[in-house]
HTML snippet that shows the backbone in 3Dmol.js (N, CA, C, O; Angstrom):
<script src="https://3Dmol.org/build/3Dmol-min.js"></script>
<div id="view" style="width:600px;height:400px;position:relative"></div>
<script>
const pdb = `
ATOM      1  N   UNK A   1      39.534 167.955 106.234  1.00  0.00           N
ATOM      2  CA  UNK A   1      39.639 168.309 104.824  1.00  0.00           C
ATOM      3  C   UNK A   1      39.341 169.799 104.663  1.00  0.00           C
ATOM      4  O   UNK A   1      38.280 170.287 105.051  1.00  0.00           O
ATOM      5  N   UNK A   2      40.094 170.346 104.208  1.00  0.00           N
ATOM      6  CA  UNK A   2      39.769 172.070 103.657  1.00  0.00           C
ATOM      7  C   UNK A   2      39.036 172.099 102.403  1.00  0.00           C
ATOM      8  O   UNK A   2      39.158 171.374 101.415  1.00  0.00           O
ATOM      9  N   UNK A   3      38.349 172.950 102.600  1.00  0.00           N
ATOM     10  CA  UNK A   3      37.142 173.353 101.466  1.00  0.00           C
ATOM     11  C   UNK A   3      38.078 174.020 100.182  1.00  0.00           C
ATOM     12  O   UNK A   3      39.019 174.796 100.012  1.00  0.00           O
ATOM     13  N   UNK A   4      37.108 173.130  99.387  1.00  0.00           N
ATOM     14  CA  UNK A   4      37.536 173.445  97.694  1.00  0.00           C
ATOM     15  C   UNK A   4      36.383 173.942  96.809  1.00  0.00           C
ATOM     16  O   UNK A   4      35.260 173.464  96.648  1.00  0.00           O
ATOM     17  N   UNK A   5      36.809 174.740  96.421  1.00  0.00           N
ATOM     18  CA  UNK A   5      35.978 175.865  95.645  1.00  0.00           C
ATOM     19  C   UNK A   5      35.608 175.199  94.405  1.00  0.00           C
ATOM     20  O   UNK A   5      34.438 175.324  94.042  1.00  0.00           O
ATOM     21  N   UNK A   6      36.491 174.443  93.621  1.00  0.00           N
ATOM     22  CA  UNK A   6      36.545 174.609  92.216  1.00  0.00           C
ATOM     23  C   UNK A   6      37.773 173.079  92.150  1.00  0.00           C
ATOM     24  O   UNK A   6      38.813 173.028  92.807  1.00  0.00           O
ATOM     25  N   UNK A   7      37.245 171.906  91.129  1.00  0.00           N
ATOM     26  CA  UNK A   7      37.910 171.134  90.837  1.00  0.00           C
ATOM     27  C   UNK A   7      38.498 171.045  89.696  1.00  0.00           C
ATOM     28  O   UNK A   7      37.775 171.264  88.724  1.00  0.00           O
ATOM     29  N   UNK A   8      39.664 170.774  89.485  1.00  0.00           N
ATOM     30  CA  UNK A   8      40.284 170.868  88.512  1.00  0.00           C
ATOM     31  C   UNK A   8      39.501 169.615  87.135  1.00  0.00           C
ATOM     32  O   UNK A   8      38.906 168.603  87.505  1.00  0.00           O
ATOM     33  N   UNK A   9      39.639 169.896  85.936  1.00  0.00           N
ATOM     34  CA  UNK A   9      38.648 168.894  84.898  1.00  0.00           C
ATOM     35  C   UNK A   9      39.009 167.883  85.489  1.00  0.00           C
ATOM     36  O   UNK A   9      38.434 167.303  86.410  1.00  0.00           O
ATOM     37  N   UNK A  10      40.241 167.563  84.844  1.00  0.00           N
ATOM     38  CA  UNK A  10      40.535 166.011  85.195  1.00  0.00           C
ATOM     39  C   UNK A  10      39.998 165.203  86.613  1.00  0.00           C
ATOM     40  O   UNK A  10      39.680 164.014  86.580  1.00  0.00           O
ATOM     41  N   UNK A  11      39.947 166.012  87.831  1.00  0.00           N
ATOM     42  CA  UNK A  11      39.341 165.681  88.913  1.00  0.00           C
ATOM     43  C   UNK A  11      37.521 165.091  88.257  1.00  0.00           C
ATOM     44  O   UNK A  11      37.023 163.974  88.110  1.00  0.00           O
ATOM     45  N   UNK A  12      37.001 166.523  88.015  1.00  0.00           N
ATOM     46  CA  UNK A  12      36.045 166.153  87.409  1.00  0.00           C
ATOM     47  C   UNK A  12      35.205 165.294  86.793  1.00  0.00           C
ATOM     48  O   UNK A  12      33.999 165.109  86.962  1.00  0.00           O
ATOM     49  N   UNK A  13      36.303 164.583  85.754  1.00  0.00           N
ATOM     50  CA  UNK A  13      35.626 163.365  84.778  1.00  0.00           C
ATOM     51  C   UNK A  13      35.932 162.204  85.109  1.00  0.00           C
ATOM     52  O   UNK A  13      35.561 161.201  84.499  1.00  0.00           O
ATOM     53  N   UNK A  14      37.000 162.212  86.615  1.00  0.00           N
ATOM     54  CA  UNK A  14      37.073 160.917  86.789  1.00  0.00           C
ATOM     55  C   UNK A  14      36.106 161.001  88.093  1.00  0.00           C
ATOM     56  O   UNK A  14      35.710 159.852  88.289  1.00  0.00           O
ATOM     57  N   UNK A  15      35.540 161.915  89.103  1.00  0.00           N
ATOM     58  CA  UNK A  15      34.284 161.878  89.515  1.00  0.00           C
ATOM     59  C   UNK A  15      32.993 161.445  88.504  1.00  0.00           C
ATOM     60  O   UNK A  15      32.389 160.374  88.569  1.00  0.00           O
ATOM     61  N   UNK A  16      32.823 162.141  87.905  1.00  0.00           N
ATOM     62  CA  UNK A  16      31.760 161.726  86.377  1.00  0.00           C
ATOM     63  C   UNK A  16      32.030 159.840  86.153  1.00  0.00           C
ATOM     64  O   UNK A  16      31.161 159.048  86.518  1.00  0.00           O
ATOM     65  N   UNK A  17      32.721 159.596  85.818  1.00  0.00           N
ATOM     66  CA  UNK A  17      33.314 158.494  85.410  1.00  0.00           C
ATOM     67  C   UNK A  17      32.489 157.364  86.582  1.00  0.00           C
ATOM     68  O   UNK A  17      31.422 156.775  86.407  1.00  0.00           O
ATOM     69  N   UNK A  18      33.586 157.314  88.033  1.00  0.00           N
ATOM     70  CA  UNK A  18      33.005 156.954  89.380  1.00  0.00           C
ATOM     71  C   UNK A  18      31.337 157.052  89.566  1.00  0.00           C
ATOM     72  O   UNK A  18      30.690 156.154  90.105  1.00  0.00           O
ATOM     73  N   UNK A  19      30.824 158.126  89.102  1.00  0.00           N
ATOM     74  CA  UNK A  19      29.107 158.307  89.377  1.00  0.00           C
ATOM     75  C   UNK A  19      28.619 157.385  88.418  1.00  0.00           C
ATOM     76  O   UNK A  19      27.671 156.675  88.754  1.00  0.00           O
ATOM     77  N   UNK A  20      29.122 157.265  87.235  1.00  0.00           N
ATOM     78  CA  UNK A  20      28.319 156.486  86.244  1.00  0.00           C
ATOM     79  C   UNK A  20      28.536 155.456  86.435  1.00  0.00           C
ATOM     80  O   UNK A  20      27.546 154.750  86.628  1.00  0.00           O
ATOM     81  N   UNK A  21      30.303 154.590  86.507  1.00  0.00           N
ATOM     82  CA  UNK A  21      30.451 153.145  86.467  1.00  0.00           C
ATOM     83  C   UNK A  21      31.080 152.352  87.554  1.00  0.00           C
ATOM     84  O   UNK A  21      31.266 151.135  87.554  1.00  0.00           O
ATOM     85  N   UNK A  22      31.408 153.281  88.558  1.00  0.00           N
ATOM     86  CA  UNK A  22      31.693 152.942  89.947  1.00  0.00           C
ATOM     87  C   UNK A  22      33.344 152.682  89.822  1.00  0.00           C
ATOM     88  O   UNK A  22      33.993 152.153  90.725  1.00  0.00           O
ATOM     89  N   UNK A  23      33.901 153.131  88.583  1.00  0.00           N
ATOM     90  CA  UNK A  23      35.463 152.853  88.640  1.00  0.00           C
ATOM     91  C   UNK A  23      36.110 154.295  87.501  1.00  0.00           C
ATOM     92  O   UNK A  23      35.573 155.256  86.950  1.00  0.00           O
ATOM     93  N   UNK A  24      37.914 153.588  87.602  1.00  0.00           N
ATOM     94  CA  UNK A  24      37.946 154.737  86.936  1.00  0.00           C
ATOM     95  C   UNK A  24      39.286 153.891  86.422  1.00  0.00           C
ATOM     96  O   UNK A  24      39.428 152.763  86.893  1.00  0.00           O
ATOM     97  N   UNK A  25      40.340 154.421  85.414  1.00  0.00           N
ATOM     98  CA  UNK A  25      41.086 153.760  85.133  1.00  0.00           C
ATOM     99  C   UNK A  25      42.163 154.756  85.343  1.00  0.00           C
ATOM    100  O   UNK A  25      43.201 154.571  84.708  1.00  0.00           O
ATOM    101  N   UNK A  26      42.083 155.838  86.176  1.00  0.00           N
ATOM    102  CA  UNK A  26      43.293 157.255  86.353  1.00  0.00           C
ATOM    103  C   UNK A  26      43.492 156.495  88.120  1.00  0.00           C
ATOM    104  O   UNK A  26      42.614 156.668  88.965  1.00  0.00           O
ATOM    105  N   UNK A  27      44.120 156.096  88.263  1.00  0.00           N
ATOM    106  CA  UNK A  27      44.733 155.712  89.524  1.00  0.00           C
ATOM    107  C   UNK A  27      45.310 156.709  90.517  1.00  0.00           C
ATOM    108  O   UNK A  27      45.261 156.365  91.698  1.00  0.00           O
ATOM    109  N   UNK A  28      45.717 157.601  90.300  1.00  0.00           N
ATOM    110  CA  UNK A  28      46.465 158.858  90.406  1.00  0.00           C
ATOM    111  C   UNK A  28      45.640 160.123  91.204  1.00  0.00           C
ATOM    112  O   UNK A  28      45.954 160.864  92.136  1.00  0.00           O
ATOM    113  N   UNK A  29      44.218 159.962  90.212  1.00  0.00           N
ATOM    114  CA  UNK A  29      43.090 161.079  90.736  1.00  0.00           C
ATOM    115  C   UNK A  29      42.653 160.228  91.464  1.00  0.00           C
ATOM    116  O   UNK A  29      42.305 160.684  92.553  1.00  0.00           O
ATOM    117  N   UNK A  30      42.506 159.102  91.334  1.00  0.00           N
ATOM    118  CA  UNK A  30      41.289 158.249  91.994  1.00  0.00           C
ATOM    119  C   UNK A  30      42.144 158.112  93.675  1.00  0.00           C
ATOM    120  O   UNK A  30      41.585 158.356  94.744  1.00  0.00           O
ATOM    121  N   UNK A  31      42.927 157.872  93.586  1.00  0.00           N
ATOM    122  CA  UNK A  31      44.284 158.058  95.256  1.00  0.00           C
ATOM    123  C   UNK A  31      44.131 159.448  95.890  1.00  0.00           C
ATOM    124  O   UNK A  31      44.014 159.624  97.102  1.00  0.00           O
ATOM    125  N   UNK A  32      44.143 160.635  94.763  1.00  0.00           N
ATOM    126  CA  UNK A  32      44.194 161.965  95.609  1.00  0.00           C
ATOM    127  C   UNK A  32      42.870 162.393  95.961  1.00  0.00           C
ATOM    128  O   UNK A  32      42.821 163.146  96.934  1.00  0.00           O
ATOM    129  N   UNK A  33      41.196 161.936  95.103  1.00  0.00           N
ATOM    130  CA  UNK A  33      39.942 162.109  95.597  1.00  0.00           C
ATOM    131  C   UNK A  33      39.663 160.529  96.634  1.00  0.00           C
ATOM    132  O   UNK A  33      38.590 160.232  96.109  1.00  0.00           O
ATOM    133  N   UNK A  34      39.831 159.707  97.394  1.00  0.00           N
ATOM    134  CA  UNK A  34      39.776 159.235  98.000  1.00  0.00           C
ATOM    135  C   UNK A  34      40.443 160.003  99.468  1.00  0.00           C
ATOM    136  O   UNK A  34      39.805 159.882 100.513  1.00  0.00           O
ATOM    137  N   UNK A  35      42.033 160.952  99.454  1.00  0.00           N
ATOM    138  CA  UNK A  35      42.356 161.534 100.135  1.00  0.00           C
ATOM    139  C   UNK A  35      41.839 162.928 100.464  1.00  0.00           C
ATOM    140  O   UNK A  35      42.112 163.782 101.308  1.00  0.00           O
ATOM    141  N   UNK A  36      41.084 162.824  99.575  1.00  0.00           N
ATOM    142  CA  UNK A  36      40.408 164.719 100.024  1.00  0.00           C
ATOM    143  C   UNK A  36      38.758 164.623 100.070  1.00  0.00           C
ATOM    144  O   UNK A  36      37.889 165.490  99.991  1.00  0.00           O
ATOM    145  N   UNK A  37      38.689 162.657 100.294  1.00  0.00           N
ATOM    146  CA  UNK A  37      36.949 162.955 101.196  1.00  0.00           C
ATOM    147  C   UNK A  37      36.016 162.654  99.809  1.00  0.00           C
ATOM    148  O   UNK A  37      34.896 162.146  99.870  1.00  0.00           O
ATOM    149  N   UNK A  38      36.541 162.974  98.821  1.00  0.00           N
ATOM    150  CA  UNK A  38      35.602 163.030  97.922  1.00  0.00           C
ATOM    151  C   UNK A  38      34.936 161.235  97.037  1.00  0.00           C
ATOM    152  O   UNK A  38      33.967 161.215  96.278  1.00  0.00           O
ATOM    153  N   UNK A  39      35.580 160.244  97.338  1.00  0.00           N
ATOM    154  CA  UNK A  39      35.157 159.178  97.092  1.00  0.00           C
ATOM    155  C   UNK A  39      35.681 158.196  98.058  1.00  0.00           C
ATOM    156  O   UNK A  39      36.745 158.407  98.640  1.00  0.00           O
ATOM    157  N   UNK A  40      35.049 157.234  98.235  1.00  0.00           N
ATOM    158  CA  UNK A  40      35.631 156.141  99.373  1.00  0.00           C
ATOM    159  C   UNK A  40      35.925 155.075  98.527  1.00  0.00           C
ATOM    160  O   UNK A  40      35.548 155.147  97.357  1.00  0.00           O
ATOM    161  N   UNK A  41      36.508 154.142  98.903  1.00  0.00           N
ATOM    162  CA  UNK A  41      37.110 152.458  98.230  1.00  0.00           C
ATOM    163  C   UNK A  41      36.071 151.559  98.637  1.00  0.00           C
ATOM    164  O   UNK A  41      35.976 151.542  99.864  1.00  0.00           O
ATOM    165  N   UNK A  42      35.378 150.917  98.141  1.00  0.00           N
ATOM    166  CA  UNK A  42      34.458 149.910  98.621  1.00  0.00           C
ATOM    167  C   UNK A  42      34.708 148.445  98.041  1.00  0.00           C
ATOM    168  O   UNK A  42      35.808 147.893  98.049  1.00  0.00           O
ATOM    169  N   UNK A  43      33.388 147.828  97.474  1.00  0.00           N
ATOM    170  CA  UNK A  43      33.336 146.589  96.362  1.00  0.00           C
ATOM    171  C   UNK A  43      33.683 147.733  95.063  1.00  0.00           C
ATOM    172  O   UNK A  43      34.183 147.277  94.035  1.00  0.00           O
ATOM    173  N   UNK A  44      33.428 149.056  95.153  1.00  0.00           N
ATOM    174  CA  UNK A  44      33.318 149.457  94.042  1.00  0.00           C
ATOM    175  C   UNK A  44      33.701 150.573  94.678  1.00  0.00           C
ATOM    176  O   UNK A  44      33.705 150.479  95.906  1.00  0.00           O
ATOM    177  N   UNK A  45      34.237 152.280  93.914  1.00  0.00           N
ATOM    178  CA  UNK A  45      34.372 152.847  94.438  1.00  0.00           C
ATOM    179  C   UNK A  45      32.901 153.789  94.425  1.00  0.00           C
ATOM    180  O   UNK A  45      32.213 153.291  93.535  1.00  0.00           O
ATOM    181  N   UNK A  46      32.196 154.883  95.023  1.00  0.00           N
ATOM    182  CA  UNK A  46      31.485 155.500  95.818  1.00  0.00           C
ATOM    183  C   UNK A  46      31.689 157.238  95.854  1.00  0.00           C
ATOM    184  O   UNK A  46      32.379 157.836  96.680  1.00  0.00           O
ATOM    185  N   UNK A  47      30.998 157.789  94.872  1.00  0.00           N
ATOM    186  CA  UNK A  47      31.113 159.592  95.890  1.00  0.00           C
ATOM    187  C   UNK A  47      30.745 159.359  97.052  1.00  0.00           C
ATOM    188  O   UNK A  47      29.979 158.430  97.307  1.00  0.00           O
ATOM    189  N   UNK A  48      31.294 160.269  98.072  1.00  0.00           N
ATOM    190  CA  UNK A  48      30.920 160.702  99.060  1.00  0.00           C
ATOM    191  C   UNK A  48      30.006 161.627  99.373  1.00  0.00           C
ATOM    192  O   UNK A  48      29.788 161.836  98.180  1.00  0.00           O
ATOM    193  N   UNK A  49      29.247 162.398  99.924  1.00  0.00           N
ATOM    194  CA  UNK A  49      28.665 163.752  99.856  1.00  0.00           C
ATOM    195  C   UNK A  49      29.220 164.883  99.578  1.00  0.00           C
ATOM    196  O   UNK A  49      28.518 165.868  99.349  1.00  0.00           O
ATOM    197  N   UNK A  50      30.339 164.928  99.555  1.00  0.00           N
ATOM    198  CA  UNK A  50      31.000 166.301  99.308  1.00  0.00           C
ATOM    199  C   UNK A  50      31.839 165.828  97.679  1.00  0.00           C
ATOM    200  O   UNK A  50      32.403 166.698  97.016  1.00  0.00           O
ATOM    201  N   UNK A  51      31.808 164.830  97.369  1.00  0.00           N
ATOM    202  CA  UNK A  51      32.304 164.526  96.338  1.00  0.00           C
ATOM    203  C   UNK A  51      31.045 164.641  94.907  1.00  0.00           C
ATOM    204  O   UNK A  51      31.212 165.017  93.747  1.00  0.00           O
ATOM    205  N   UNK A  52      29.653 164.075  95.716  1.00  0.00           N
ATOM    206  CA  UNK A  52      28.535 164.307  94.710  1.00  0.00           C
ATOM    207  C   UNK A  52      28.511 166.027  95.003  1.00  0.00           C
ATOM    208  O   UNK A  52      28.277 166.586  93.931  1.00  0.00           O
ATOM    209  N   UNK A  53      28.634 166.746  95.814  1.00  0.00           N
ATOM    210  CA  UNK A  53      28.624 168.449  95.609  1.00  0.00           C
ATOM    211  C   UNK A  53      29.311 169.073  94.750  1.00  0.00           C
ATOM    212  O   UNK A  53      28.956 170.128  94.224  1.00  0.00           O
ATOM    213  N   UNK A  54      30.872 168.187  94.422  1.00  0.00           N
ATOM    214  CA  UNK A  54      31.692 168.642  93.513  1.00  0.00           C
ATOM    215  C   UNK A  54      31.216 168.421  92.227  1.00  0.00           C
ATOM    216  O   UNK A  54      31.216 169.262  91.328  1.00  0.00           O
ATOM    217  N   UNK A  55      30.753 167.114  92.139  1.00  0.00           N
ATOM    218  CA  UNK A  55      30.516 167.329  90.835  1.00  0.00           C
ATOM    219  C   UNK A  55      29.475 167.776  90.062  1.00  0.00           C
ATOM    220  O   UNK A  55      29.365 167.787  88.836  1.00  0.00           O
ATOM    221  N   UNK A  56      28.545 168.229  91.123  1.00  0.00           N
ATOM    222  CA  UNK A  56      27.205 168.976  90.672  1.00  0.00           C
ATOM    223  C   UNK A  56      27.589 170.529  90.227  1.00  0.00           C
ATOM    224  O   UNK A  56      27.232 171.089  89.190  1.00  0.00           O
ATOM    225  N   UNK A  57      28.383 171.055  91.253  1.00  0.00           N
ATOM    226  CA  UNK A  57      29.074 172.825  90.839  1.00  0.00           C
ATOM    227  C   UNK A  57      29.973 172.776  90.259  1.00  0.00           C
ATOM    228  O   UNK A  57      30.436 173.875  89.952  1.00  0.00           O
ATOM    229  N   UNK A  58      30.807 171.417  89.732  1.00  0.00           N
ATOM    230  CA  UNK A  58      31.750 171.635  88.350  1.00  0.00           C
ATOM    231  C   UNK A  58      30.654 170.826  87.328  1.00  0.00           C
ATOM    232  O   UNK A  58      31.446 170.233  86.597  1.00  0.00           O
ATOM    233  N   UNK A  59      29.747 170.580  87.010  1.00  0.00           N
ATOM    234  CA  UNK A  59      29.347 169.504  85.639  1.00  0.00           C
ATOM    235  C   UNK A  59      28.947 170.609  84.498  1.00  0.00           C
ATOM    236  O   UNK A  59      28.601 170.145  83.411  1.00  0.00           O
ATOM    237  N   UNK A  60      28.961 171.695  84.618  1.00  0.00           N
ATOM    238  CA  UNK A  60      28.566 172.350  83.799  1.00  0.00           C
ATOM    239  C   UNK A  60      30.243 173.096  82.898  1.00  0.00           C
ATOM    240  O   UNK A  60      30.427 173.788  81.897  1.00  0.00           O
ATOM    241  N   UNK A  61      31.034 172.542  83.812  1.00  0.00           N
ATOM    242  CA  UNK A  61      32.335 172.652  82.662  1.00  0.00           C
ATOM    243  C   UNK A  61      33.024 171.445  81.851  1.00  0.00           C
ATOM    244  O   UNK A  61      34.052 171.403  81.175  1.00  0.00           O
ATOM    245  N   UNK A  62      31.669 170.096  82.317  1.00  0.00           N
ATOM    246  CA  UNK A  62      31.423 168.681  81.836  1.00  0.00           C
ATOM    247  C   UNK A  62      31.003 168.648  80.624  1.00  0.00           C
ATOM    248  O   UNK A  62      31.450 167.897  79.757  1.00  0.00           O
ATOM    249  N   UNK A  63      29.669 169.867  80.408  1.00  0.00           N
ATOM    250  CA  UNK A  63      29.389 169.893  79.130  1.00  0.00           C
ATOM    251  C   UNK A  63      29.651 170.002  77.735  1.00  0.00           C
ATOM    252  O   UNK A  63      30.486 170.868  77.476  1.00  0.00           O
ATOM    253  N   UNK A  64      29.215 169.418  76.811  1.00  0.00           N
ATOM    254  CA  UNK A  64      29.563 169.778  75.304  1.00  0.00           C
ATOM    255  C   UNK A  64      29.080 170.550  74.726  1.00  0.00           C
ATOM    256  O   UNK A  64      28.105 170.310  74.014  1.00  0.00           O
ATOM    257  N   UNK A  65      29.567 171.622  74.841  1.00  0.00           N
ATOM    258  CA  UNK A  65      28.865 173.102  73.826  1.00  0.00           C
ATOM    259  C   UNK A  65      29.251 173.288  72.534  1.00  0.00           C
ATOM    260  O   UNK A  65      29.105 174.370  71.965  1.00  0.00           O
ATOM    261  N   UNK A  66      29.690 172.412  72.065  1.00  0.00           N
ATOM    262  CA  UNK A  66      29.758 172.177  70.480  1.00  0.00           C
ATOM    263  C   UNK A  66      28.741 171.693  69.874  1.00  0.00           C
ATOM    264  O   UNK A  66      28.847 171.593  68.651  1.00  0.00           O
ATOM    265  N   UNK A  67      27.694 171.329  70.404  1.00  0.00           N
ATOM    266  CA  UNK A  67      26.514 170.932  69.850  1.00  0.00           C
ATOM    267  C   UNK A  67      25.639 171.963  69.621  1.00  0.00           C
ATOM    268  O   UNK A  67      24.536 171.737  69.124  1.00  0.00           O
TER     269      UNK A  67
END
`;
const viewer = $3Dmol.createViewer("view");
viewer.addModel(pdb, "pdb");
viewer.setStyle({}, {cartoon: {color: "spectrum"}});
viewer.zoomTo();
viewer.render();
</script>
């Protein structure tokens, strides 16, 4: 897997999504972050370690600054 700097949102919230409820309903992201390492398929799906890294150095473009 080649190193990624920076995930695109949508990558993002369906990582977010996966951390909180172990699923996601974007089939699409959830196929291309399973292929780039960042979540595995289980009973449920799973970050990986490099997938919980992603979403720790993107969650701050997670936030709501309208508040």
């Amino acid at each position: 897997m080649e190193t990624v700097e920076e995930l695109p949102q949508r990558e993002l919230i369906v990582l977010r999504d996966i951390h909180v409820s172990g699923g996601s309903t974007n089939h699409a992201v959830v196929r291309q972050l399973i292929r780039d390492g960042m979540i595995v398929d289980g009973e449920c799906l799973e970050l990986t370690a490099d997938g919980r890294r992603m979403l720790v150095r993107g969650s701050p473009s997670l936030w709501d600054t309208a508040a």
